[in-house]
C-alpha beads as a LAMMPS data file, in Angstrom:
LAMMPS data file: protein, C-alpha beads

58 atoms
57 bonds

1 atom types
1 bond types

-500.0 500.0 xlo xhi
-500.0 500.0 ylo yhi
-500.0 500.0 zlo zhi

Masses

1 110.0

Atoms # bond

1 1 1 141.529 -16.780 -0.058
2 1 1 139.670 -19.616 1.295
3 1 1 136.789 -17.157 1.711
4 1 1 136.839 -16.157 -1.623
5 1 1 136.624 -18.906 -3.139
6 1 1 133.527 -20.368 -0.950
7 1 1 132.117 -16.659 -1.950
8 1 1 131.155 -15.781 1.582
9 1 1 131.099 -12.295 1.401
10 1 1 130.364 -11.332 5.075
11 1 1 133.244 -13.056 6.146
12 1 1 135.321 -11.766 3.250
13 1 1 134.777 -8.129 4.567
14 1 1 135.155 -8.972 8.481
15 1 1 138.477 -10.484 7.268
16 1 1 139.302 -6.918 5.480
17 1 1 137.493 -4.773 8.449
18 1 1 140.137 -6.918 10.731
19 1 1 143.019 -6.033 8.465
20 1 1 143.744 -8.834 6.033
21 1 1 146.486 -8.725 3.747
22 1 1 144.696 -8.545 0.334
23 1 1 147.774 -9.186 -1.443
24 1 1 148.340 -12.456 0.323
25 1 1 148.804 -15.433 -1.997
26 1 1 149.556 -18.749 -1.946
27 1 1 152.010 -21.007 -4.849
28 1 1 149.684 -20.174 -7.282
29 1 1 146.871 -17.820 -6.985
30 1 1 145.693 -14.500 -4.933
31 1 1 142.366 -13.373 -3.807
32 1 1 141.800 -11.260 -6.999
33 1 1 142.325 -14.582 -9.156
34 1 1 139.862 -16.738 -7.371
35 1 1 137.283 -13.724 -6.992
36 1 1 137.692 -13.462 -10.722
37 1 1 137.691 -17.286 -11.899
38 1 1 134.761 -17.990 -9.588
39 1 1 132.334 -14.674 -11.054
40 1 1 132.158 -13.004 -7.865
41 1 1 131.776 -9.833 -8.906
42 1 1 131.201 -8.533 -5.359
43 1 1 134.123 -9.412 -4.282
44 1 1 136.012 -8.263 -6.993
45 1 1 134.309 -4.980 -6.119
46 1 1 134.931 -5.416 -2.318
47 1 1 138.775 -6.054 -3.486
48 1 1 138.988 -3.345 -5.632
49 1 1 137.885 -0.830 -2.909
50 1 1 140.609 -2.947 -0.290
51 1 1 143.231 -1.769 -2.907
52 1 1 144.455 -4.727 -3.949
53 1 1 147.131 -4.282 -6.619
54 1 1 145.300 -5.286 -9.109
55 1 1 148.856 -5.515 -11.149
56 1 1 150.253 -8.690 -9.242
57 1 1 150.936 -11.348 -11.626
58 1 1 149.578 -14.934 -10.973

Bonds

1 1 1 2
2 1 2 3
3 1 3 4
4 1 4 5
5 1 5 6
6 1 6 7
7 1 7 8
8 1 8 9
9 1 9 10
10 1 10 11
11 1 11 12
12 1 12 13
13 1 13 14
14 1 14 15
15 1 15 16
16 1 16 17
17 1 17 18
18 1 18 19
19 1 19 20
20 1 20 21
21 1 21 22
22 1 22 23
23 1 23 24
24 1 24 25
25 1 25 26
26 1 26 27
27 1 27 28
28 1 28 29
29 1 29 30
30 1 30 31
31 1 31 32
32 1 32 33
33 1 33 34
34 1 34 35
35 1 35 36
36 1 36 37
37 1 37 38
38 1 38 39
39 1 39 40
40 1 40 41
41 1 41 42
42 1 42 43
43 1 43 44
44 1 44 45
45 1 45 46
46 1 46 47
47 1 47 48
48 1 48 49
49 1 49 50
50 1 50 51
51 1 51 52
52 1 52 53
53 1 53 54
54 1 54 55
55 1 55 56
56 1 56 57
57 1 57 58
């Protein structure tokens, strides 16, 4: 999440390549949510193609 939100994409996807749990969140938010309030629509996209369940409720 923390690399979400700092938008680094190349260490977004090692973290995915490695086998991050997408659908890891903290109290309040998931990566999805931060990708989404912070515009970065690559990582949405990156996300997306992770198959994050994009029906998780935050």
């Amino acid at each position: 999440m923390k690399a979400t939100k700092a938008g680094i994409s190349t260490v977004f996807q090692s973290l995915i390549y490695m086998g991050a749990d997408v659908n890891a969140k903290n109290n309040d938010n998931n990566a999805l949510w931060l990708a989404c309030f912070g515009n970065r629509y690559n990582l949405i996209s990156l996300l997306l193609a992770a198959h994050i369940d994009i029906n998780e409720q935050t």
